[in-house]
ROVEXKOL-75594 format. One record per residue (C-alpha): residue in three letters; x, z, y. Coordinates in pm, whole numbers. Each point is the difference from the previous one (the first is absolute). Example, Ala and Ser with C-alpha at 12.3 -4.5 7.8 and 13.67 -1.06 7.14 Angstrom:
<nodes>
+------+--------+--------+--------+
: resn :   east :     up :  north :
+------+--------+--------+--------+
:  ala :   1230 :    780 :   -450 :
:  ser :    137 :    -66 :    344 :
+------+--------+--------+--------+
</nodes>
This chain:
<nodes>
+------+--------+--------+--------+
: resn :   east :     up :  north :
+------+--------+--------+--------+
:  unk :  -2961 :   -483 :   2398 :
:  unk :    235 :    -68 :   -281 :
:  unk :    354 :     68 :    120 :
:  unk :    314 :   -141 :   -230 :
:  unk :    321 :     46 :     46 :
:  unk :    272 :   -242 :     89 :
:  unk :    222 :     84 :   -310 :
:  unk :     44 :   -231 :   -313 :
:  unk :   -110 :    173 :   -314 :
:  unk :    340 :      9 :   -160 :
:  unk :    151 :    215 :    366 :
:  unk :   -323 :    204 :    -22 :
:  unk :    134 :    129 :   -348 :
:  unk :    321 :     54 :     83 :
:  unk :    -79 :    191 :    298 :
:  unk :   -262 :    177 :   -231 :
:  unk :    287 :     58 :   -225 :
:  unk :    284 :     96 :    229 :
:  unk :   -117 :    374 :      9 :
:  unk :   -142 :     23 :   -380 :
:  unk :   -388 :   -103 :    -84 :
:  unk :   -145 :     -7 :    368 :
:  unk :   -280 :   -235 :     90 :
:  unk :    -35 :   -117 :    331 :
:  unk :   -293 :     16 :    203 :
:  unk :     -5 :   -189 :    353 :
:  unk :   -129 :    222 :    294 :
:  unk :     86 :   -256 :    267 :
:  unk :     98 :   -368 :    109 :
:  unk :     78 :   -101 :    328 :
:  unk :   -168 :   -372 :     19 :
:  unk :   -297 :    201 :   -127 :
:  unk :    -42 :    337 :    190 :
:  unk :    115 :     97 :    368 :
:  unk :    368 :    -93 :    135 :
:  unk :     75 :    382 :    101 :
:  unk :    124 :    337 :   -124 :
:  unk :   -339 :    175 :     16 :
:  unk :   -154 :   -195 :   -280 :
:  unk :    282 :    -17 :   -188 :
:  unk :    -16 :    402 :     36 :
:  unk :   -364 :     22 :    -30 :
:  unk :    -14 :   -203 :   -325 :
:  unk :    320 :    102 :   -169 :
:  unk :    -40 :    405 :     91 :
:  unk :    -28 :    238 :   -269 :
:  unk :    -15 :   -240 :   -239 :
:  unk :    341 :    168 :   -188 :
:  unk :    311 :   -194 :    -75 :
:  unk :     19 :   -337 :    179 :
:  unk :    203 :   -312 :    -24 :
:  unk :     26 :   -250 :    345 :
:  unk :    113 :   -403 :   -108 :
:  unk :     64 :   -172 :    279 :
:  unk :     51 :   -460 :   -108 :
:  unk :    268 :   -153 :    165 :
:  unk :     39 :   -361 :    -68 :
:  unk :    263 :     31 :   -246 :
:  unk :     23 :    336 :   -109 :
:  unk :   -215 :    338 :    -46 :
:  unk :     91 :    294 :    182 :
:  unk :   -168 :    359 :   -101 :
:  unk :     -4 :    394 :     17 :
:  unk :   -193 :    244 :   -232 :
:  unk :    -79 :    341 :    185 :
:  unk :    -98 :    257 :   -317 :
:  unk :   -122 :    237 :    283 :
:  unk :   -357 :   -111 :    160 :
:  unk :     -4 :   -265 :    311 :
:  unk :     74 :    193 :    297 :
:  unk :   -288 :     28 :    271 :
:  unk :     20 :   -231 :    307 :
:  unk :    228 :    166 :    295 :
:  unk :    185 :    191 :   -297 :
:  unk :    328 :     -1 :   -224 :
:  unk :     89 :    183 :   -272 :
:  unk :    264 :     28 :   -300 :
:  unk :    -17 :   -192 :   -294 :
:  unk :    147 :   -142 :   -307 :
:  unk :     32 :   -353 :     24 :
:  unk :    108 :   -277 :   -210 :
:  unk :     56 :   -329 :    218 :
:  unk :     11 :   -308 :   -190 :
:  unk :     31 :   -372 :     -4 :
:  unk :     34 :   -311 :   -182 :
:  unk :    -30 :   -404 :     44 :
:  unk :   -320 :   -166 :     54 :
:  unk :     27 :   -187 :   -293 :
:  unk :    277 :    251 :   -204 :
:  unk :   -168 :    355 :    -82 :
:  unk :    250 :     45 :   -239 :
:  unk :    316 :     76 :    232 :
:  unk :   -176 :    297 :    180 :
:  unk :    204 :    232 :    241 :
:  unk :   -130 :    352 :    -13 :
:  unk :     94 :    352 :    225 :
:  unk :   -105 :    339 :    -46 :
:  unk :     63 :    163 :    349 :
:  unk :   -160 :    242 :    160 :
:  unk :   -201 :   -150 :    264 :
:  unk :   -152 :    151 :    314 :
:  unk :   -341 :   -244 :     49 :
:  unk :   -178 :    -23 :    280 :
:  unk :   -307 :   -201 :    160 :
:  unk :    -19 :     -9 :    379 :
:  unk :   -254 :   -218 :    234 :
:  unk :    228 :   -325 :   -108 :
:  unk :    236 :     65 :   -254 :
:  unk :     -7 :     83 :   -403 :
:  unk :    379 :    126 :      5 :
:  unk :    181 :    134 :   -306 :
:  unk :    370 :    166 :     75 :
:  unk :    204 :    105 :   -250 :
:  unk :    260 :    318 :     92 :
:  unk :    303 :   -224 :    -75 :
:  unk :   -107 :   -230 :    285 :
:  unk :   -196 :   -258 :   -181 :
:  unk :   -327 :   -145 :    169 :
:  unk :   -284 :   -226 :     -7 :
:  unk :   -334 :    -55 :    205 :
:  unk :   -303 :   -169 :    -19 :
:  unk :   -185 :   -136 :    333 :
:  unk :   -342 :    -74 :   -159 :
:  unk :   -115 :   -144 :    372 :
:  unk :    308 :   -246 :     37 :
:  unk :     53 :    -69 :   -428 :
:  unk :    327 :     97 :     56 :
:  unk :    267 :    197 :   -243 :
:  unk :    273 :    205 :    159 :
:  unk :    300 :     31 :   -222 :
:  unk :    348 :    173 :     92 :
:  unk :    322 :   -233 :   -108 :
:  unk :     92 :    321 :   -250 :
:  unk :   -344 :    -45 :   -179 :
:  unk :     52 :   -345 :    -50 :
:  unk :    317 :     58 :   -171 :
:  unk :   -105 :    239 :   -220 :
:  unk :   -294 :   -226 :   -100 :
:  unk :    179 :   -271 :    -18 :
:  unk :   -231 :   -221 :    219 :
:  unk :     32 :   -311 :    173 :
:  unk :   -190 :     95 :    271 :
:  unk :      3 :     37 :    407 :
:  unk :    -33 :    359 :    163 :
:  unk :   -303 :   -125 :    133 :
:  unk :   -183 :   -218 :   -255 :
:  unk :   -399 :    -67 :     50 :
:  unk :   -170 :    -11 :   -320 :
:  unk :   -253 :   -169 :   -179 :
:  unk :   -224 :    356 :   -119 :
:  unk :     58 :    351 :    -36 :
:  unk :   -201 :    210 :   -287 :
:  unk :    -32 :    357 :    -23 :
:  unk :    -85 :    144 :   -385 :
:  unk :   -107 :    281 :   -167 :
:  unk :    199 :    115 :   -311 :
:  unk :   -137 :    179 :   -246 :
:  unk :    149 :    134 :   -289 :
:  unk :    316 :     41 :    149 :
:  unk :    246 :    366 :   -102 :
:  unk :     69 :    222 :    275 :
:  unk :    292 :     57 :   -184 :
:  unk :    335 :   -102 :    215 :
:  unk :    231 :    -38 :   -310 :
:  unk :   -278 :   -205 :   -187 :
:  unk :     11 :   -219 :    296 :
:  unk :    376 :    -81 :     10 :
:  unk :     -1 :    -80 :   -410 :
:  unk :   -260 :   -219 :     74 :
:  unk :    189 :   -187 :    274 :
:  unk :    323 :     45 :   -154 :
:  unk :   -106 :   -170 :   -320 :
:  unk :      9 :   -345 :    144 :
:  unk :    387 :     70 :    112 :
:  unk :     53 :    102 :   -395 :
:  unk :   -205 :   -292 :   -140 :
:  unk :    236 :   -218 :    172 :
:  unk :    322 :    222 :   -106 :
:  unk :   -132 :    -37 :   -377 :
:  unk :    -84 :   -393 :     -3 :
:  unk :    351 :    -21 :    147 :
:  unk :    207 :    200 :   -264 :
:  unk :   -197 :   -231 :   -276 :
:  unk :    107 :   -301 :    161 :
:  unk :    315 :     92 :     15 :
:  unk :     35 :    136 :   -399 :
:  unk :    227 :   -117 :   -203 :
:  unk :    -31 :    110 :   -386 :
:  unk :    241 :    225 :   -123 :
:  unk :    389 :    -92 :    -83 :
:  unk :   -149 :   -389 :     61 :
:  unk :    -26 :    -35 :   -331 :
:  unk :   -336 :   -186 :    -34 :
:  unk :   -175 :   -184 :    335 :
:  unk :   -334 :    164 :    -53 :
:  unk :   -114 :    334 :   -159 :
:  unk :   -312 :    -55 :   -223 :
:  unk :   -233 :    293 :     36 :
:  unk :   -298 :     58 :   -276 :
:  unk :   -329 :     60 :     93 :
:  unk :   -169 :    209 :   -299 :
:  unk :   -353 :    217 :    -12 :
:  unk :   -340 :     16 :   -109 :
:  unk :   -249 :   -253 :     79 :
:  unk :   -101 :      8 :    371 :
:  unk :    233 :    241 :    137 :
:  unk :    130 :   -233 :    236 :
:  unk :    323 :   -184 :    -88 :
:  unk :    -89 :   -367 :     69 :
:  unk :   -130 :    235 :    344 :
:  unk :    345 :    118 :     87 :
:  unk :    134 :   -374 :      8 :
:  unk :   -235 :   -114 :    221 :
:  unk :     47 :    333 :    207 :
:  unk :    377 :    -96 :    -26 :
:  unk :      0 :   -354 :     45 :
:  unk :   -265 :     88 :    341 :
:  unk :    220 :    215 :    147 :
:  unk :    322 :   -273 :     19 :
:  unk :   -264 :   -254 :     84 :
:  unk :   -133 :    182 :    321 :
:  unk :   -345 :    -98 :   -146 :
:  unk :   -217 :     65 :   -268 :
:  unk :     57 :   -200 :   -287 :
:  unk :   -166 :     38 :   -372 :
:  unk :    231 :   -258 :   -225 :
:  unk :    -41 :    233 :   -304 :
:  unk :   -398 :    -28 :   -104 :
:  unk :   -138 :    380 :    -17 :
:  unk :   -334 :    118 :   -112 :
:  unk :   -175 :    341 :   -178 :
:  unk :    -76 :   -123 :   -339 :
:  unk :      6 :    193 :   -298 :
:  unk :    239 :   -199 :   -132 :
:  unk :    289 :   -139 :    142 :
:  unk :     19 :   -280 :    277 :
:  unk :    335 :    -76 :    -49 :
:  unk :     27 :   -204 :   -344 :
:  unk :    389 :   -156 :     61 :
:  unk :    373 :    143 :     97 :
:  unk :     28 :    -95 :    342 :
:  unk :    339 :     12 :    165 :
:  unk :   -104 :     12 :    360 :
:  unk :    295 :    -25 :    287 :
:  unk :    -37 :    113 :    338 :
:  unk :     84 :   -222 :    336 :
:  unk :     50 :    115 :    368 :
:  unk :   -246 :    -55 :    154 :
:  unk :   -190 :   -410 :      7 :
:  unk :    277 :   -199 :    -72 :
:  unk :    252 :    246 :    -34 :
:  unk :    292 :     70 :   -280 :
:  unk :    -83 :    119 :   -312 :
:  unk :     98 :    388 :    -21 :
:  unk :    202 :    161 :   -289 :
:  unk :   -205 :    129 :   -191 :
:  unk :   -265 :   -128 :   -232 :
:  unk :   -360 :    224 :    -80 :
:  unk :   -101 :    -57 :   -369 :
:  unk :   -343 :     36 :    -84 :
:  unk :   -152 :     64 :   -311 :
:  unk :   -335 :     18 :   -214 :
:  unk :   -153 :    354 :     23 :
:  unk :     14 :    201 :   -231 :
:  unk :   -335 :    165 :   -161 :
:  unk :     -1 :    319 :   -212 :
:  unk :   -234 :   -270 :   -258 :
:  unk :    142 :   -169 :   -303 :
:  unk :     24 :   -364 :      2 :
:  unk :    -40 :     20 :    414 :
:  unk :    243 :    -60 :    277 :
:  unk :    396 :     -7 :     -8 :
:  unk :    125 :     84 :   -351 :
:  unk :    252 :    246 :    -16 :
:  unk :    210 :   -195 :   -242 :
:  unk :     34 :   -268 :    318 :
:  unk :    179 :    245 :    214 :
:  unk :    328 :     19 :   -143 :
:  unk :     18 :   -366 :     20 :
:  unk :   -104 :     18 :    338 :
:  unk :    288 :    215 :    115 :
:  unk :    253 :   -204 :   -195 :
:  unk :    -93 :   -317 :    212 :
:  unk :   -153 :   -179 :   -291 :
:  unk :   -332 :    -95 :    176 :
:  unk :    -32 :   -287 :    245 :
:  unk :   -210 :    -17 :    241 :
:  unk :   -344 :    -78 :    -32 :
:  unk :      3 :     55 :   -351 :
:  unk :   -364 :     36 :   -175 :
:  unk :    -44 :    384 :    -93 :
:  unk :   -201 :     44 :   -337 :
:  unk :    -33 :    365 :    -56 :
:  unk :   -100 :   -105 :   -387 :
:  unk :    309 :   -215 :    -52 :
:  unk :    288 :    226 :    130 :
:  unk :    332 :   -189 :     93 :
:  unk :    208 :   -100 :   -293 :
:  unk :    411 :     44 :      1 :
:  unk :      8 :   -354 :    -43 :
:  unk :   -300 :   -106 :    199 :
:  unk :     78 :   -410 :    101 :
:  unk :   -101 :     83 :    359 :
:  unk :    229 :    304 :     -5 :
:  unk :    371 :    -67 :    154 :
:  unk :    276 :    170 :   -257 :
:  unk :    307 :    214 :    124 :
:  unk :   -129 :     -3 :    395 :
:  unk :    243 :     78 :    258 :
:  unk :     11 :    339 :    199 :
:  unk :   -115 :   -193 :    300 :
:  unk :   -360 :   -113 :   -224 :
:  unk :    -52 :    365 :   -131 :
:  unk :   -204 :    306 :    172 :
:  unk :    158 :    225 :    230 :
:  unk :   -256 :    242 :     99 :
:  unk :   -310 :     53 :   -168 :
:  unk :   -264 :    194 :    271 :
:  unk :   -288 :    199 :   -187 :
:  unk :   -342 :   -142 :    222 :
:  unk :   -261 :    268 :    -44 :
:  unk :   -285 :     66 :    152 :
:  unk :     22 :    382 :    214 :
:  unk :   -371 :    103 :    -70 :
:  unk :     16 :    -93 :   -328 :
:  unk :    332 :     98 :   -174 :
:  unk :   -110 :    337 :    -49 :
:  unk :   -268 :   -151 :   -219 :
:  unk :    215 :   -223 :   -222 :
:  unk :   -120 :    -21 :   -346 :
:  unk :    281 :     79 :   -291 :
:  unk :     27 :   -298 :    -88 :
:  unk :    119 :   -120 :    328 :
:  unk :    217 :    272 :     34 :
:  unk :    155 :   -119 :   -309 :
:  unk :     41 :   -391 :    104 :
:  unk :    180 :    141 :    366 :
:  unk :    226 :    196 :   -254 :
:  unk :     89 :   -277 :   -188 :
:  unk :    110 :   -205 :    265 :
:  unk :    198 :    280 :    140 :
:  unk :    155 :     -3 :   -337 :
:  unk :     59 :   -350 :      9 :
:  unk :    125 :    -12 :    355 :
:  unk :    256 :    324 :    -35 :
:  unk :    136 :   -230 :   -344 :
:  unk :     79 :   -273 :    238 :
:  unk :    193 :    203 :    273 :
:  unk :   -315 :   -126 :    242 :
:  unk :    -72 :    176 :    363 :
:  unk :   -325 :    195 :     42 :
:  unk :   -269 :     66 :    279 :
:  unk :   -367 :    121 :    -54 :
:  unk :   -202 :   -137 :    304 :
:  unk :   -363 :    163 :     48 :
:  unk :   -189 :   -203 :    181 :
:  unk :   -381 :     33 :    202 :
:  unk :    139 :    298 :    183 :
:  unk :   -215 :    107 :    315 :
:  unk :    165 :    142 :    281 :
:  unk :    284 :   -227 :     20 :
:  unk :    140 :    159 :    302 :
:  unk :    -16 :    356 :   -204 :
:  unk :    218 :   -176 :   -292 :
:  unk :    377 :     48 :    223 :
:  unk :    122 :    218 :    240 :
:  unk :    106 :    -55 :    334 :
:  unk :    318 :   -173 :   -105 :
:  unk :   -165 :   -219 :   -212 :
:  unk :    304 :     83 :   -281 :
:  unk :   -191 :    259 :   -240 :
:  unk :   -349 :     62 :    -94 :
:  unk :   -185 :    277 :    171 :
:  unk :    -36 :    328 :   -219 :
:  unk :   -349 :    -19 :    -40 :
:  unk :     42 :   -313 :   -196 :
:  unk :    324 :     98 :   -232 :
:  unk :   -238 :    322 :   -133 :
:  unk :   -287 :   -242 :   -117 :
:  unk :   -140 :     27 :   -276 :
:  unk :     44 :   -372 :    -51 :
:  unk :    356 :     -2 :     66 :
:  unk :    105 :    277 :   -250 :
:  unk :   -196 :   -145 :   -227 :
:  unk :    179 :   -344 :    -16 :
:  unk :    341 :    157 :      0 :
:  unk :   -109 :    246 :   -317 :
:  unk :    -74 :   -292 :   -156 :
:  unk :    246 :   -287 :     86 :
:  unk :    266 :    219 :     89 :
:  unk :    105 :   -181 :    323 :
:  unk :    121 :    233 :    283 :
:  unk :   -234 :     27 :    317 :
:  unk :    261 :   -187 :    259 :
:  unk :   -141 :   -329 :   -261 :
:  unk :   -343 :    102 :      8 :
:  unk :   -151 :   -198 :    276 :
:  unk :   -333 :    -51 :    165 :
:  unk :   -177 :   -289 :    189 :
:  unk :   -344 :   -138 :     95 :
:  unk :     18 :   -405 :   -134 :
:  unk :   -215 :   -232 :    231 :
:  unk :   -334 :    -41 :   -110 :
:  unk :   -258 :   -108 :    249 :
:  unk :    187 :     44 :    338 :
:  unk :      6 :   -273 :    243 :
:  unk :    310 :    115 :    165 :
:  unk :    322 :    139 :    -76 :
:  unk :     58 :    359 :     41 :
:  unk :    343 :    172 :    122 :
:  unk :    -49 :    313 :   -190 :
:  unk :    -92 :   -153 :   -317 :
:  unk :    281 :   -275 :     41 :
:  unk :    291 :    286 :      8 :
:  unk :   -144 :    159 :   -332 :
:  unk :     11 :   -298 :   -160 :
:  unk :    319 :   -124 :    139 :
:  unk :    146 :    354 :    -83 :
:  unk :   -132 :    -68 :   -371 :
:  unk :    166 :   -320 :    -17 :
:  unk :    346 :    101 :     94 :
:  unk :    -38 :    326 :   -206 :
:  unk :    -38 :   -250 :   -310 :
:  unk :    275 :   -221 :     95 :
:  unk :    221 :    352 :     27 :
:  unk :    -51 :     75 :   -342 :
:  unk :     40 :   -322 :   -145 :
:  unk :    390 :    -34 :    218 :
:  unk :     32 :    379 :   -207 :
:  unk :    -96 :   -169 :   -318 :
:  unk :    297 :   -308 :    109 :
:  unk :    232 :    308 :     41 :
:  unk :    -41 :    136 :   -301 :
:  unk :     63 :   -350 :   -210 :
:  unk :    274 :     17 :   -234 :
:  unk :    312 :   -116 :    111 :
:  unk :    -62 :   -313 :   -294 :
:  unk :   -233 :    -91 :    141 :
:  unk :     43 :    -21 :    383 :
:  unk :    318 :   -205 :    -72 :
:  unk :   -236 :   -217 :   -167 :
:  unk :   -293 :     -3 :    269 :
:  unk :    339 :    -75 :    259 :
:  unk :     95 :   -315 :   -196 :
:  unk :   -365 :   -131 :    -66 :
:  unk :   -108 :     81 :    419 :
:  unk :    394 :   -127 :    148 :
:  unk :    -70 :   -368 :   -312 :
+------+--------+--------+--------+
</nodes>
């Protein structure tokens, strides 16, 4: 008999999630098999790392043992992370990583953590047993004795025995919500212009329309794809957009604006001229304007604005490139990226490079989510685009865009989130260094 669990899709893939790429396989359900300790020892025995959901009405309460089940009439020591989150809000989880002494008796599945937290499952009575300190910590709205609606018991696989892989992974949601915070609260530089304009520039298909969407996802709480993406040969992207970014549905528009351009392809006559770039960065292009990469931008172009205000020009320009295939960049790329470095350093604008389709997000920082690990500062990859754009490795950044997910992902929310507000540092650097001309004049055009 076919046995499904009780979980939505979208909490199965967070709880999937909350400990890396697990999958979840359920063992046993208790309107399916026997209301009593001994099956759920029988069944879930030996069967490696488990996790036990147990459905209240209004909330989801849960502990992950990495050790095996423990046998019936038995307890043992384990590391534990108890969980929980609204029925209907997965997003707001709770998490603890105690050490937890576990043990199944004749009536009782009963977790106890050494600080004096506790919590017990009566399979015969469908009853939960919750101290008041646990539901503090949890943050539940819940009785110490609550019956519930079904209790699951999983098997994870895939999950690290590694204890400080386990506390990034549940420490990244805390910093995820740190970093969206900070961005809200950004102000550019000195105030003098309302939004920083950051350029989006790379070769065909490496992702920069991606990063938007990643962006514009990660505000949203939800996936989103405004910007259209694809993997043709030639570039999807055919106009300047000027894309801004709201909190969340509904919400104010944010600071900053993401700038997104035509690719450009090592191939005459094919994707972004290089002549368009400096007029780009000087704020001359409106948005949606109609790329033509055989008719390059004229000085006095009649859908070109003349003289444009700090506030319309670039402010960062971020490098999108491809990780597993900048190594392999013809010359002829090479030389385009070097000509809009050229441009950009004549201008006084910010730069980033951001690599993007990096595996092993969670490998990318270390534990304090503030610098990337070693391993990926000595890449190849990485020493490669500093050689040849001459940006310094703290603006060197990497992330994995969105592509075909279904759900939002913590880990690869706080490297793109980290990207972001790398890009808007350097472009408040490149407000610093303004000359003193003109900031007074930026200060009478933003106070007007």
């Amino acid at each position: 008999m076919d046995v499904t669990t009780r979980l939505t899709w979208i909490q199965e893939q967070i709880l999937e999630k909350l400990l890396g790429n697990t999958s979840l396989t359920l063992l046993y359900k208790s309107s399916v098999h026997q209301l009593c300790t001994l099956d759920m020892s029988k069944i879930c025995g030996h069967q490696r790392s488990t996790m036990t959901v147990i459905h209240l009405k209004q909330a989801v309460v849960g502990v992950f043992m990495l050790e095996e089940f423990p046998i019936l009439h038995s307890d043992k020591p384990s590391t534990c992370v108890w969980f929980s989150f609204k029925e209907n809000n997965s997003t707001g989880m709770s998490t603890l990583l105690l050490n937890t002494q576990v043990e199944v008796n004749g009536t009782l599945l009963k977790f106890s953590s050494l600080d004096g937290l506790s919590l017990s499952v009566n399979p015969r009575e469908y009853k939960l047993h919750l101290n008041d300190a646990l539901i503090k910590e949890l943050k539940l709205n819940a009785k110490p004795v609550s019956g519930y609606l079904e209790c699951e018991i999983f098997r994870v696989d895939g999950v690290k025995n590694d204890l400080g892989f386990i506390k990034k992974m549940l420490t990244v949601r805390q910093y995820r919500g740190r970093l969206l915070s900070a961005l809200r609260a950004y102000r550019p530089k000195k105030d003098l212009v309302s939004e920083v304009r950051i350029l989006l520039v790379g070769p065909v298909g490496s992702g920069k329309s991606s990063f938007f969407n990643s962006v514009k996802s990660a505000f949203q709480g939800h996936l989103t794809r405004q910007a259209i993406v694809g993997s043709d040969e030639t570039s999807i992207t055919k106009q300047y957009r000027i894309y801004s970014v709201k909190d969340g549905e509904g919400g104010k528009t944010l600071p900053f604006m993401l700038c997104d351009s035509m690719g450009l392809d090592e191939r005459e006559e094919a994707g972004l001229c290089i002549d368009d770039i400096s007029h780009i960065l000087k704020g001359c292009v409106p948005d949606r304007y109609q790329f033509n990469p055989c008719k390059p931008i004229k000085p006095k172009h009649p859908t070109s604005v003349t003289s444009p205000p700090l506030k319309d020009r670039i402010h960062c320009v971020a490098y999108v490139l491809n990780i597993n295939s900048v190594n392999t960049l013809s010359a002829k790329m090479v030389a385009k990226l070097k000509e809009v470095h050229k441009d950009a350093g004549a201008c006084g604008v910010g730069q980033v490079a951001l690599l993007t389709n990096v595996n092993n997000c969670d490998e990318v920082l270390d534990d304090s989510f503030l610098n990337m690990t070693e391993n990926m500062t000595s890449q190849s990859q990485v020493k490669n685009v500093q050689n040849m754009l001459n940006i310094p490795i703290a603006n060197i950044l990497m992330v994995s865009n969105y592509a075909s997910e279904r759900s939002l992902e913590p880990m690869k929310d706080v490297l793109i989130l980290a990207a972001l507000r790398q890009m808007l540092r350097a472009a408040d650097d490149s407000l610093e260094d303004l000359p003193p001309e003109e900031t007074a004049s930026a200060n009478d055009s933003f106070n007007s």
